[in-house]
Phi, psi and omega in degrees: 000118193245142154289114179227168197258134171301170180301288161335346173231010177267156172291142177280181162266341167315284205318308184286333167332288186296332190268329174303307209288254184002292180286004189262312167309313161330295189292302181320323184292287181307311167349284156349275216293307179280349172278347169286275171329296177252042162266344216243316162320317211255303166104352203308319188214150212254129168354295193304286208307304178314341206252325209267319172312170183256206179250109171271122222236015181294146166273330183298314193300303184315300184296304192310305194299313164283338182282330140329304161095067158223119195299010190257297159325287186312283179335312187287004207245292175325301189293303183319274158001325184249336184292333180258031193289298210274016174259283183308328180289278203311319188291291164337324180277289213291322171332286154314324162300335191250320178240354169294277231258309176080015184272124168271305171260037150281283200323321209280316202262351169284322168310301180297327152324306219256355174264351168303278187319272190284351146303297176324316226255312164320315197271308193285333194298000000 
């Protein structure tokens, strides 16, 4: 006796499409939100300063800066997070597409998509 999920209750690719997209916003925004906090906690750094620095995308920088606990980092942490929100969403779909879905050239052209994207995301850096 093999399990299987009737058609009607397996996930679409919409359906998981819309809960990545939610939770990467969800999370990031909180990430955001405690990165608010203990920059504001802390005193450390002034509004004028926050509008005028830039965004530092070193990952090493980022991580050293939360095991610290600097609210500028945990935000640049957040952001890292919403940018790779719609990254995770492409990869989710071409999964779903290859073994749910059994579509090869759905899976085929969201994978080129999804090595598009991060060659690009790779490249400006």
């Amino acid at each position: 006796m093999t399990s299987q999920i009737s058609p009607s209750r397996r996930p679409t690719v919409s359906s998981v499409s819309a809960w990545v997209l939610r939770g990467g916003v969800v999370s990031s925004s909180l990430v955001m939100l405690v990165g608010i906090m203990f920059t504001f906690a802390h005193g450390t750094m002034s509004i004028q300063r926050m509008k005028s620095d830039g965004f530092d995308y070193r990952p090493g920088i980022i991580i050293e800066g939360i095991r610290h606990g600097q609210g500028k980092r945990i935000i640049e942490a957040g952001i890292y997070l919403l940018v790779f929100t719609p990254i995770l969403r492409v990869f989710a779909s071409s999964i779903l597409f290859a073994f749910q879905d059994r579509d090869r050239l759905y899976a085929v052209i969201t994978f080129v998509v999804l090595l598009l994207t991060l060659a690009g995301l790779l490249w400006i850096g």
